[in-house]
N, CA, C and O atoms as a Tinker XYZ file with bonds, in Angstrom:
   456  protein
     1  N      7.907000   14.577000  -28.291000    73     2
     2  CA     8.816000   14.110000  -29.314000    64     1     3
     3  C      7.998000   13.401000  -30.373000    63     2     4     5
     4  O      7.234000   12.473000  -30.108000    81     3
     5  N      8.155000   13.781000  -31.316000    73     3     6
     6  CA     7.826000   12.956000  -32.649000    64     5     7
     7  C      8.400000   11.836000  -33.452000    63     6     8     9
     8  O      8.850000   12.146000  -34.556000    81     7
     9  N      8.452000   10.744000  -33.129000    73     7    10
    10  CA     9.107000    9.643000  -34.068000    64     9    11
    11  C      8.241000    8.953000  -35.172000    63    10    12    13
    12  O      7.017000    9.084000  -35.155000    81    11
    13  N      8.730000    8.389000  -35.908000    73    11    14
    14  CA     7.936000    7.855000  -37.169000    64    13    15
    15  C      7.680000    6.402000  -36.613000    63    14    16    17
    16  O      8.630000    5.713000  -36.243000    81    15
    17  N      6.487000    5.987000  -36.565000    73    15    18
    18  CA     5.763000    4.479000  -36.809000    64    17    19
    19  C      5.976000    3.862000  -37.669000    63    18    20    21
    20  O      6.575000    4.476000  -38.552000    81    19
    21  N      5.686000    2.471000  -37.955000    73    19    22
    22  CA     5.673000    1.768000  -39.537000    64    21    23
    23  C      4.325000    2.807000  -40.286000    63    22    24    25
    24  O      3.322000    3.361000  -39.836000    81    23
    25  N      4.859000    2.707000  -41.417000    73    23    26
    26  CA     3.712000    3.241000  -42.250000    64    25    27
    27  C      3.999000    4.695000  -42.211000    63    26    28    29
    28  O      3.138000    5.561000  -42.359000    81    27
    29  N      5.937000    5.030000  -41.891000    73    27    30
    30  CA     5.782000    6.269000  -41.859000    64    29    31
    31  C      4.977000    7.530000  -41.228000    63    30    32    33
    32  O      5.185000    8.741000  -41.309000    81    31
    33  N      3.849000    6.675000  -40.484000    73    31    34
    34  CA     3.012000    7.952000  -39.597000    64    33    35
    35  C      3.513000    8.194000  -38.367000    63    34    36    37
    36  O      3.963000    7.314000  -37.633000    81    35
    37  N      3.448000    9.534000  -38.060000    73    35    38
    38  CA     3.835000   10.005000  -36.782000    64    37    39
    39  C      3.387000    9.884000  -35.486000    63    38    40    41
    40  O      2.256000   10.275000  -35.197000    81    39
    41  N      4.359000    9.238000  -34.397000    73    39    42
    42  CA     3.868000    9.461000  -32.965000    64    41    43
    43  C      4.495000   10.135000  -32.103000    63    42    44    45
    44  O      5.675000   10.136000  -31.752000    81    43
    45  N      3.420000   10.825000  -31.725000    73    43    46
    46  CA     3.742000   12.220000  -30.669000    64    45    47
    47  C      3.670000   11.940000  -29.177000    63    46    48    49
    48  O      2.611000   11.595000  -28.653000    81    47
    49  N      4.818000   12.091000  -28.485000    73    47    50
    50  CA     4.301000   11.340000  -27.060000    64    49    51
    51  C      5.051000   12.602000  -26.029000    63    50    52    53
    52  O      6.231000   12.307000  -25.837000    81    51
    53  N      4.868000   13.196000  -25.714000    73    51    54
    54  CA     5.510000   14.306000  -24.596000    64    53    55
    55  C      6.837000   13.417000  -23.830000    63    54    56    57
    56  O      6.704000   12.246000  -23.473000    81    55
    57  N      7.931000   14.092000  -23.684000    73    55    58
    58  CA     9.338000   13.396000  -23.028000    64    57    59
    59  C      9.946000   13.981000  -22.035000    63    58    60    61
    60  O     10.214000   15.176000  -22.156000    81    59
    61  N     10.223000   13.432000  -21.094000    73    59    62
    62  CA    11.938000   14.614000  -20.515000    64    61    63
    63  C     12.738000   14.221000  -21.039000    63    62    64    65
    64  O     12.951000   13.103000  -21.508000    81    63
    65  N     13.738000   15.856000  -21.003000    73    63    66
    66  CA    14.934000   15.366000  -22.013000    64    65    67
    67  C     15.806000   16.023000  -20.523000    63    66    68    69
    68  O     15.398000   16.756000  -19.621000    81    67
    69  N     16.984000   15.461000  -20.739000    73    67    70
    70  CA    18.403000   16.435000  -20.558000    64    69    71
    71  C     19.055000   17.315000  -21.762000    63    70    72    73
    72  O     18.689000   17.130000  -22.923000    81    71
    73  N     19.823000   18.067000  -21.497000    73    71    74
    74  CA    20.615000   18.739000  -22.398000    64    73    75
    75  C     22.080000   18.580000  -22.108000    63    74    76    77
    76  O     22.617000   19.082000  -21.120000    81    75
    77  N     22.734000   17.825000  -23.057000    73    75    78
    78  CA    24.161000   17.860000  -23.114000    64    77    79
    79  C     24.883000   19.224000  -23.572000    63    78    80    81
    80  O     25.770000   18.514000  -24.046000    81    79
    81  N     25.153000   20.024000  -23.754000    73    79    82
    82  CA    25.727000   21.243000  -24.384000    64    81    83
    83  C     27.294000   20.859000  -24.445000    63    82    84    85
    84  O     27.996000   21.352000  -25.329000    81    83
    85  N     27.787000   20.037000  -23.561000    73    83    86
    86  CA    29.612000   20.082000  -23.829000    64    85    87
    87  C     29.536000   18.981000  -25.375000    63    86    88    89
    88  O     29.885000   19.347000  -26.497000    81    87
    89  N     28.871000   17.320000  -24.935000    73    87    90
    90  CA    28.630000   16.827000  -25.949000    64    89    91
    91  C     28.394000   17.344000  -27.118000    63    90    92    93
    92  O     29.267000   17.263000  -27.981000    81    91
    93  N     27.155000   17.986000  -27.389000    73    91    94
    94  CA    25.694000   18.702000  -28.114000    64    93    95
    95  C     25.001000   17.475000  -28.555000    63    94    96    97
    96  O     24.990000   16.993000  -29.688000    81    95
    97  N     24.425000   17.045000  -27.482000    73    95    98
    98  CA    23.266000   15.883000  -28.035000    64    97    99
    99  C     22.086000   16.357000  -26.738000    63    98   100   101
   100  O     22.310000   17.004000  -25.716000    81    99
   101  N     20.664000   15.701000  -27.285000    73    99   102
   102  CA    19.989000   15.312000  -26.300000    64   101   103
   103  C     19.613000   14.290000  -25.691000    63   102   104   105
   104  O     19.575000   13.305000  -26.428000    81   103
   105  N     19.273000   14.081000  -24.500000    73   103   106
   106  CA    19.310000   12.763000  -24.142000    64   105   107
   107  C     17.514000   12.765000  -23.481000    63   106   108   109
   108  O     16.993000   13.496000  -22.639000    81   107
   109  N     16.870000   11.470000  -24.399000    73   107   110
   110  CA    15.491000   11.172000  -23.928000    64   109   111
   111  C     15.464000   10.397000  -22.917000    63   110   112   113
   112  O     16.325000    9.558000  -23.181000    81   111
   113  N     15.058000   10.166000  -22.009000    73   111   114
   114  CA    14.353000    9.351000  -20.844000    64   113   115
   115  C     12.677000    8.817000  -20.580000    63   114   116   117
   116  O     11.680000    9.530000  -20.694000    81   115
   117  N     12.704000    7.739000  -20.298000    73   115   118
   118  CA    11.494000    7.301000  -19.373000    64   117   119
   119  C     11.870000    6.018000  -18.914000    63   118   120   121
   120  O     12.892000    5.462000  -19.316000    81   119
   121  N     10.994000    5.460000  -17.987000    73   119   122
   122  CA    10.428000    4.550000  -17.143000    64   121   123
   123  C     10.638000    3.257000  -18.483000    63   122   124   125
   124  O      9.990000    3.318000  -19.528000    81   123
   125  N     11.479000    2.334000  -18.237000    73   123   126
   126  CA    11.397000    0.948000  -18.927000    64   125   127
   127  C     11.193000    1.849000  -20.225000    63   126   128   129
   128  O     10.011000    1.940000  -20.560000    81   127
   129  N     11.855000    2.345000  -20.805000    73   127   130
   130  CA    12.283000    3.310000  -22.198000    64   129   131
   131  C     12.725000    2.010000  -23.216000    63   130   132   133
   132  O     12.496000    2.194000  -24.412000    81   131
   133  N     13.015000    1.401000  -23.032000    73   131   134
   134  CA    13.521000    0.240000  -23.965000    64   133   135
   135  C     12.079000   -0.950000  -24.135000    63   134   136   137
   136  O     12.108000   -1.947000  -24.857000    81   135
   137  N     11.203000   -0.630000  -23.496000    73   135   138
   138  CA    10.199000   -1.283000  -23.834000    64   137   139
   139  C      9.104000   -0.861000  -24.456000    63   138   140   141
   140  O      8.139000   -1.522000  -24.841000    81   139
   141  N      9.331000    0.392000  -24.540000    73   139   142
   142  CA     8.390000    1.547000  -25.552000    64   141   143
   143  C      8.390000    1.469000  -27.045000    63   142   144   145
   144  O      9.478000    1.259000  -27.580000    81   143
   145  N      7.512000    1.583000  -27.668000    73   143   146
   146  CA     7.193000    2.133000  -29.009000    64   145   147
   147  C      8.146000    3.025000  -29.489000    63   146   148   149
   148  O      8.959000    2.718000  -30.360000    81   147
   149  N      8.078000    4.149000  -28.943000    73   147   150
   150  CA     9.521000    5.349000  -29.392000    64   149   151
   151  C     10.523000    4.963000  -29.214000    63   150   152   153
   152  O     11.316000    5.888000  -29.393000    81   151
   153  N     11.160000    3.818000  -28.867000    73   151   154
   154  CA    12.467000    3.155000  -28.595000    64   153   155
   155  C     12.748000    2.337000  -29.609000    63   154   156   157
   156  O     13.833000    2.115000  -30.146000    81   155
   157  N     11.117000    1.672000  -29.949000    73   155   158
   158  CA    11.196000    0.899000  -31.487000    64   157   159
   159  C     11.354000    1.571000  -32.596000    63   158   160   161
   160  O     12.039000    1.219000  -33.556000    81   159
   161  N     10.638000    2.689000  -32.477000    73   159   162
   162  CA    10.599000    3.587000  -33.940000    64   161   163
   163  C     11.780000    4.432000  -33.953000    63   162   164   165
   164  O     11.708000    5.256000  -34.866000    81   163
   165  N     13.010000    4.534000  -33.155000    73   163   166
   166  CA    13.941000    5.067000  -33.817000    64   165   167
   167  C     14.853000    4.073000  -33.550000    63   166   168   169
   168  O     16.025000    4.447000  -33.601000    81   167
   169  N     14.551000    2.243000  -33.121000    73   167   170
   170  CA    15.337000    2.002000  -34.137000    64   169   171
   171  C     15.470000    1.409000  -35.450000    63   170   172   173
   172  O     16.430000    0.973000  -36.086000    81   171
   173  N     14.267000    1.512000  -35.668000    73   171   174
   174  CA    13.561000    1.451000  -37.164000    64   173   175
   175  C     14.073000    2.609000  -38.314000    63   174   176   177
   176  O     14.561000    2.408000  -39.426000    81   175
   177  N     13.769000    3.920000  -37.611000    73   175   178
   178  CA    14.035000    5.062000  -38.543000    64   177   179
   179  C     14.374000    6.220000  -37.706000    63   178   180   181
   180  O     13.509000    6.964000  -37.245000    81   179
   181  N     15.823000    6.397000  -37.479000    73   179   182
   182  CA    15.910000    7.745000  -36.280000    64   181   183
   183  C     15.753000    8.887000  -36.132000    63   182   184   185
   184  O     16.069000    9.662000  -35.229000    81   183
   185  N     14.950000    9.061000  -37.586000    73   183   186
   186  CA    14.133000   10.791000  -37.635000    64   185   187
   187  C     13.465000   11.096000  -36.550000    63   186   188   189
   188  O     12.609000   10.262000  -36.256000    81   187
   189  N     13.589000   12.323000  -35.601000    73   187   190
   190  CA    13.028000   12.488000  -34.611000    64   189   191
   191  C     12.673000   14.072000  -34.757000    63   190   192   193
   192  O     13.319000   14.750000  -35.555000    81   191
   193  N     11.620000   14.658000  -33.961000    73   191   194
   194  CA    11.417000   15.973000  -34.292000    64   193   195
   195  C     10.626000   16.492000  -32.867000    63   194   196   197
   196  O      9.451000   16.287000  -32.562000    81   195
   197  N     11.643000   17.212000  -32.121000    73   195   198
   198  CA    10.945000   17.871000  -30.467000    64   197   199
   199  C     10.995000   19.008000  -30.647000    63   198   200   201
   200  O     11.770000   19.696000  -31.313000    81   199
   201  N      9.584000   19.396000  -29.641000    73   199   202
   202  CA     8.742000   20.623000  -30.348000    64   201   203
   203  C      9.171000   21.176000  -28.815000    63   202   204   205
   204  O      9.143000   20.428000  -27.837000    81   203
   205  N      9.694000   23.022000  -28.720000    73   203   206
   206  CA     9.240000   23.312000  -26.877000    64   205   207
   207  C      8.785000   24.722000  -27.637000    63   206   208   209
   208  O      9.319000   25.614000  -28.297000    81   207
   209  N      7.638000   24.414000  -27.199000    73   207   210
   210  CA     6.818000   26.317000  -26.888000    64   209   211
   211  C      6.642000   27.006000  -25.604000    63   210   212   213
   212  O      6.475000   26.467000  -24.510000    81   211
   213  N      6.695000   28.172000  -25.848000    73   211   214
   214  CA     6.576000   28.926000  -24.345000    64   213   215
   215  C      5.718000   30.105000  -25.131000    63   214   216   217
   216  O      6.082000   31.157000  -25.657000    81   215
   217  N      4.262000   29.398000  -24.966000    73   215   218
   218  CA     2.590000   30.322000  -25.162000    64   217   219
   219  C      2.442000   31.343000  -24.199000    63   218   220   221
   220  O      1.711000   32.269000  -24.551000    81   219
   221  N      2.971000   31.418000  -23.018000    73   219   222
   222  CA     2.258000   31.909000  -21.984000    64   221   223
   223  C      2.027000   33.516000  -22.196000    63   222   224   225
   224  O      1.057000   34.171000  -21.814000    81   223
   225  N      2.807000   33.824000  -22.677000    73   223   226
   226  CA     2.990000   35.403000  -23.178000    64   225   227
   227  C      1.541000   35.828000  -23.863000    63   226   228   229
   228  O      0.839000   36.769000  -23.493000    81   227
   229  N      1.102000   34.390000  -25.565000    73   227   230
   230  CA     0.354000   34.880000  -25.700000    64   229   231
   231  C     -1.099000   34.656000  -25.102000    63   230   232   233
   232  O     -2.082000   35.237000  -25.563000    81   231
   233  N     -1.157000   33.782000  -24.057000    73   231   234
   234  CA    -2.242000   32.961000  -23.952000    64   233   235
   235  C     -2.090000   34.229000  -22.299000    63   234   236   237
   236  O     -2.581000   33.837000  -21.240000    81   235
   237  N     -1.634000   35.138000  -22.341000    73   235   238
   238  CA    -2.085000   36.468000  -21.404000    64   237   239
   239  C     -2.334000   37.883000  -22.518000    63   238   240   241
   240  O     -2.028000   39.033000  -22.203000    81   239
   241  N     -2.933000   37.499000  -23.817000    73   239   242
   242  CA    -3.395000   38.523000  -23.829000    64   241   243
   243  C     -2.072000   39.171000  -25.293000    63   242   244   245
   244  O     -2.506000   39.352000  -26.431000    81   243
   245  N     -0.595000   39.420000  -24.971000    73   243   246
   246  CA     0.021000   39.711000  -25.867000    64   245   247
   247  C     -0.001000   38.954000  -27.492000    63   246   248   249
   248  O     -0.388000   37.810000  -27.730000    81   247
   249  N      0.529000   39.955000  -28.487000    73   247   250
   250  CA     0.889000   39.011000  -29.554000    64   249   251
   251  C      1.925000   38.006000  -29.786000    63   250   252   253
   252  O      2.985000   37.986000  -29.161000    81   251
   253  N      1.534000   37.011000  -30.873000    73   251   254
   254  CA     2.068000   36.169000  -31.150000    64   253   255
   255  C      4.329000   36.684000  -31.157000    63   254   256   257
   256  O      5.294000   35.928000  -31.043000    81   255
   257  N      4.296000   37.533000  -31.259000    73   255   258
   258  CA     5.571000   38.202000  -31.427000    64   257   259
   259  C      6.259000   38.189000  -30.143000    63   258   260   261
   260  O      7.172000   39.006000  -30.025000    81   259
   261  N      5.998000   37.410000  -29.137000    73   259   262
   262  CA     6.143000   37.198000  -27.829000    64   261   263
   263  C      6.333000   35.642000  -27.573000    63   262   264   265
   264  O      6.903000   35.265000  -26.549000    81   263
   265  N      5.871000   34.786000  -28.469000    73   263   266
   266  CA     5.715000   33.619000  -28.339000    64   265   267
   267  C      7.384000   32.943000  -28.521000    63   266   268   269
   268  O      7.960000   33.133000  -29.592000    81   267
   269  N      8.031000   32.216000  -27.481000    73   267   270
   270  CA     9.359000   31.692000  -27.960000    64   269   271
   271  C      9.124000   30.442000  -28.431000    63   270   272   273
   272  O      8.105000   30.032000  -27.875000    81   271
   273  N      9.656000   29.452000  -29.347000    73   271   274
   274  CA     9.611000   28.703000  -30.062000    64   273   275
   275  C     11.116000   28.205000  -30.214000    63   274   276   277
   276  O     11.946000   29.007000  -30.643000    81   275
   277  N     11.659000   26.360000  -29.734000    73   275   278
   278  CA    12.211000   25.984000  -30.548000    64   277   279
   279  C     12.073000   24.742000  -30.978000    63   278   280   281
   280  O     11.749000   23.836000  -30.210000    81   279
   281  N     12.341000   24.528000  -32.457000    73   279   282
   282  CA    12.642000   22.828000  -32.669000    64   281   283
   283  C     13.237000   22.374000  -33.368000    63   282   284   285
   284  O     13.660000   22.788000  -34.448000    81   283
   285  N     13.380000   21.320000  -32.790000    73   283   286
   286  CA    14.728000   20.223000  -32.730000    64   285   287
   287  C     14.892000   19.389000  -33.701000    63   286   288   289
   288  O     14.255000   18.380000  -33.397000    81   287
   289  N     15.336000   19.270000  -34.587000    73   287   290
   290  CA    15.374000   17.980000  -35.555000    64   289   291
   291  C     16.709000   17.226000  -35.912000    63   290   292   293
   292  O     17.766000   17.602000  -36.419000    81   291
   293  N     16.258000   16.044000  -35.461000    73   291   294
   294  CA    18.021000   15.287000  -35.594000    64   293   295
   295  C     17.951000   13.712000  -35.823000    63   294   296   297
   296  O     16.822000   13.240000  -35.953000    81   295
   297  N     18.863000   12.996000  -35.874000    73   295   298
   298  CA    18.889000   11.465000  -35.845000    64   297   299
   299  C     19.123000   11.301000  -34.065000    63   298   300   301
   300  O     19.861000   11.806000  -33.218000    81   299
   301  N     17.991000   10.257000  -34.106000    73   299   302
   302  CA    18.584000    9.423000  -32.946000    64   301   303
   303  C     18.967000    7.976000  -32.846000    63   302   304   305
   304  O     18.968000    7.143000  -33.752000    81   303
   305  N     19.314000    7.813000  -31.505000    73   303   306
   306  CA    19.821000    6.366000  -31.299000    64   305   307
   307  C     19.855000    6.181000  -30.546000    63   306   308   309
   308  O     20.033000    7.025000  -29.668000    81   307
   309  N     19.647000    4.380000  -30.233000    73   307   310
   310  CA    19.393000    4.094000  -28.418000    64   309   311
   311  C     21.262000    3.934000  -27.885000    63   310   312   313
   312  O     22.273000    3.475000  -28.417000    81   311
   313  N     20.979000    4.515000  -26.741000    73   311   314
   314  CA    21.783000    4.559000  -26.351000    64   313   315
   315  C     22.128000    4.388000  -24.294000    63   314   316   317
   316  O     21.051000    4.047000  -23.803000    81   315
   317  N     22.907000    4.489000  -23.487000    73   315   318
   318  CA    22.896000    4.468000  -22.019000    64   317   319
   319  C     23.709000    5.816000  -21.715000    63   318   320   321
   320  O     24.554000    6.434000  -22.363000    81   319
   321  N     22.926000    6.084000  -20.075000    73   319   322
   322  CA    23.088000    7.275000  -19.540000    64   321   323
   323  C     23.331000    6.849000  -18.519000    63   322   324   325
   324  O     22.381000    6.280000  -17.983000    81   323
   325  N     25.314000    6.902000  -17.333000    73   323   326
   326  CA    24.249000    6.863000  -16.488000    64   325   327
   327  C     23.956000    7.902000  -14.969000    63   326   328   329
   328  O     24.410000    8.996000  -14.633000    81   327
   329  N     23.151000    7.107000  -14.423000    73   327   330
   330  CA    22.255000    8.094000  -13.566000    64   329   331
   331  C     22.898000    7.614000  -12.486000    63   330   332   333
   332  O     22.896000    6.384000  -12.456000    81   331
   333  N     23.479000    8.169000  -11.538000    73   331   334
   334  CA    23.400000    8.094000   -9.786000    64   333   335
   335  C     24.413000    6.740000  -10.169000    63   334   336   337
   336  O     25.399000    6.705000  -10.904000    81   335
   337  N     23.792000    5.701000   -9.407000    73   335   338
   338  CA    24.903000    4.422000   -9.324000    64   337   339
   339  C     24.541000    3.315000  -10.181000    63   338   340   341
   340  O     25.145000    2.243000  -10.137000    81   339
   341  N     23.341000    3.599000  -11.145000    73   339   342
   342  CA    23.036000    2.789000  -12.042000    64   341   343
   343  C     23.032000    3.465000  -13.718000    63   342   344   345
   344  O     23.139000    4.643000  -14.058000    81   343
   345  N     22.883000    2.344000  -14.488000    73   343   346
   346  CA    22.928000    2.829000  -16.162000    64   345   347
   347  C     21.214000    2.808000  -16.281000    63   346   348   349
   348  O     20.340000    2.269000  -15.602000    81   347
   349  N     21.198000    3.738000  -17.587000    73   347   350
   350  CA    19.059000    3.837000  -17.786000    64   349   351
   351  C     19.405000    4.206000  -19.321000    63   350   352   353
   352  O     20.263000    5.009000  -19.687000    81   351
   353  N     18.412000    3.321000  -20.259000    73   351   354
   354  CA    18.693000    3.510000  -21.702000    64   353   355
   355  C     17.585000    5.129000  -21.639000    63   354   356   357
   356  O     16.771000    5.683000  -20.901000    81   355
   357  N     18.395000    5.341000  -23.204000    73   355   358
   358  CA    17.838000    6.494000  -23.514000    64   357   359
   359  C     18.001000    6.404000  -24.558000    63   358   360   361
   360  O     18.640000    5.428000  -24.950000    81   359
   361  N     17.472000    7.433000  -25.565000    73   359   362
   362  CA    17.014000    8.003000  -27.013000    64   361   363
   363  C     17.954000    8.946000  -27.243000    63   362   364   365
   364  O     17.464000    9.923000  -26.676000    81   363
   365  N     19.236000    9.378000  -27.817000    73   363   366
   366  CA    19.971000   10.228000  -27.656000    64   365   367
   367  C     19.674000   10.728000  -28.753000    63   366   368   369
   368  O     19.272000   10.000000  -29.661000    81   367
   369  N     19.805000   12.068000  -28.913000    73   367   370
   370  CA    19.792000   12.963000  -29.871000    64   369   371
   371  C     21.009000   14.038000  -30.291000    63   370   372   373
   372  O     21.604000   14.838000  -29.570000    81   371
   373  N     21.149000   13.779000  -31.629000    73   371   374
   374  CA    22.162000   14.744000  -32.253000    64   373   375
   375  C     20.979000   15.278000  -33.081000    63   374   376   377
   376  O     20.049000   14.699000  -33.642000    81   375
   377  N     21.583000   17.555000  -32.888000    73   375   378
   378  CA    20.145000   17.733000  -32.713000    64   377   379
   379  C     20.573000   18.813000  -34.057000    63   378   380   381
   380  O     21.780000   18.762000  -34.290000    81   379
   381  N     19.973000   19.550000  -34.759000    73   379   382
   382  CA    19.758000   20.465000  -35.625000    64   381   383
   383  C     18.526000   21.955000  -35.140000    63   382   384   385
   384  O     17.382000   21.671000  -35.493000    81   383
   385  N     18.598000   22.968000  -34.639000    73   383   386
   386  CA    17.894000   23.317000  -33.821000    64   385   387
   387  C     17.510000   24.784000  -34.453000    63   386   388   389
   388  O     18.303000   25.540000  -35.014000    81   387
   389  N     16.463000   24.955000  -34.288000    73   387   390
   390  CA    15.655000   26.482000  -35.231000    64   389   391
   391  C     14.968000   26.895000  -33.730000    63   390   392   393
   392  O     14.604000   26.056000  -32.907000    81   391
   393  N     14.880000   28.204000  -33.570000    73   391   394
   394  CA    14.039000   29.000000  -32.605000    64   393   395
   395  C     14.062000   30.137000  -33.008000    63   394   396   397
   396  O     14.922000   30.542000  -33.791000    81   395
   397  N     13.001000   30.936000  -32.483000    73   395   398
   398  CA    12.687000   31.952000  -32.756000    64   397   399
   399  C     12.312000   33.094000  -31.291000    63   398   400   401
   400  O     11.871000   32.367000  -30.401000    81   399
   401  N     12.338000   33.954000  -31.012000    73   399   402
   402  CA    11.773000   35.100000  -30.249000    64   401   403
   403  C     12.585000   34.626000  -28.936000    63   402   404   405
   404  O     12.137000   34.975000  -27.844000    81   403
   405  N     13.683000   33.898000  -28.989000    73   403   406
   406  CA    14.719000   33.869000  -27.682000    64   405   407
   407  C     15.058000   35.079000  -27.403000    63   406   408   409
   408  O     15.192000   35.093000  -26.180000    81   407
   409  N     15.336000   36.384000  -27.929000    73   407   410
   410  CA    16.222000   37.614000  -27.320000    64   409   411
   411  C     14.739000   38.235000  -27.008000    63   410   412   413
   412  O     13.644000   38.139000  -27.563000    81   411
   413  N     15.271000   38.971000  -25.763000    73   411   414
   414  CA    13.920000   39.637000  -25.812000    64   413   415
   415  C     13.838000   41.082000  -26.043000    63   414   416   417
   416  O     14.832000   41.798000  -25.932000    81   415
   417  N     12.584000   41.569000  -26.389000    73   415   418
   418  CA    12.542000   42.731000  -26.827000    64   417   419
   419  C     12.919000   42.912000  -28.994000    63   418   420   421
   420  O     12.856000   43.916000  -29.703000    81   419
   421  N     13.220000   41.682000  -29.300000    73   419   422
   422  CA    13.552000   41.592000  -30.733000    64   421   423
   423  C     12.652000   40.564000  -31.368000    63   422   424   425
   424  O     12.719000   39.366000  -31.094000    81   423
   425  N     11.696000   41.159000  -32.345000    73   423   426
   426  CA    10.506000   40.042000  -32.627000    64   425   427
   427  C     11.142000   39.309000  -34.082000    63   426   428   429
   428  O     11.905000   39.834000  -34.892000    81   427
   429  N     10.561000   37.935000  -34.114000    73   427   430
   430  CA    10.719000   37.053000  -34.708000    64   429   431
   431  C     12.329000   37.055000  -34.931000    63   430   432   433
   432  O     12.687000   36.877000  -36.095000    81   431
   433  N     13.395000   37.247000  -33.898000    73   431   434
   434  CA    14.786000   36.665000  -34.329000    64   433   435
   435  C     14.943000   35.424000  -34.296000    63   434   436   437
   436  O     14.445000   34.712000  -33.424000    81   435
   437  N     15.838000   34.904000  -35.484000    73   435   438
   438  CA    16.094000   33.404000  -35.331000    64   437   439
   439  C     17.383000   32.679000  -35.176000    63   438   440   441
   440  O     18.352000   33.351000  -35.529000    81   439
   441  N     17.611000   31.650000  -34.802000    73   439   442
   442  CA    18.667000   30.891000  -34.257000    64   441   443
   443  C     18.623000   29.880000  -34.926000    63   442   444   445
   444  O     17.697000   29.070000  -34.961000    81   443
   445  N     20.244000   29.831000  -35.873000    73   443   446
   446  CA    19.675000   27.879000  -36.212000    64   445   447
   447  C     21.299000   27.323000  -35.633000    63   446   448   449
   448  O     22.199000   28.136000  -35.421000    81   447
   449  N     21.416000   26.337000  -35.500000    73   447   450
   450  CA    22.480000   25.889000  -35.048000    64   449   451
   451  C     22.282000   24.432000  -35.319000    63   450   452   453
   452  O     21.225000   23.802000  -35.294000    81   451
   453  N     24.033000   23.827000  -35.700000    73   451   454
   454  CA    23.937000   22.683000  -36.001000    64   453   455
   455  C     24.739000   21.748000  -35.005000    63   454   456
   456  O     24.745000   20.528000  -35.174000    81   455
């Protein structure tokens, strides 16, 4: 996930997410998440931007026309999830979403959804 720092520069930190689909949000997680940097920077500025690639296609050899690609761009906000018998903050995301090479057998099709 990508959130903005002061100074407007970007920090990139790898996340698990869930996927809401009835909602349509995403929901970020980690370990003491409210004591993180990315917890500060969106609620500073909730531009957020999550990247998922799936290389493996080309990194065996096929072309790039194989490669699936999507990303995510949306506002977030802290928010609670909860889990099992307790609540756990999270980074929720309302998401804006571009991908490409999801159908298979059809190169470079794209998906945008809001």
């Amino acid at each position: 996930m990508v959130s903005l720092a002061a100074g407007d520069t970007p920090q990139i930190h790898p996340v698990s997410f869930v996927v809401d689909a009835v909602r349509g949000w995403i929901d970020i997680g980690a370990p003491r998440l409210r004591d993180s940097q990315k917890y500060r920077n969106i609620c500073r500025d909730p531009r957020v931007t999550l990247i998922l690639d799936d290389d493996s296609g080309y990194l065996q050899g096929s072309d790039s026309s194989n490669v699936r690609r999507v990303e995510i761009r949306g506002m977030a906000e802290p928010s609670e999830r909860a889990a099992s018998a307790m609540t756990t903050d999270v980074i929720r995301i309302r998401p804006r979403i571009d991908a490409w090479n999801l159908v298979g057998g059809v190169q470079d099709n794209r998906l945008v959804t809001y």
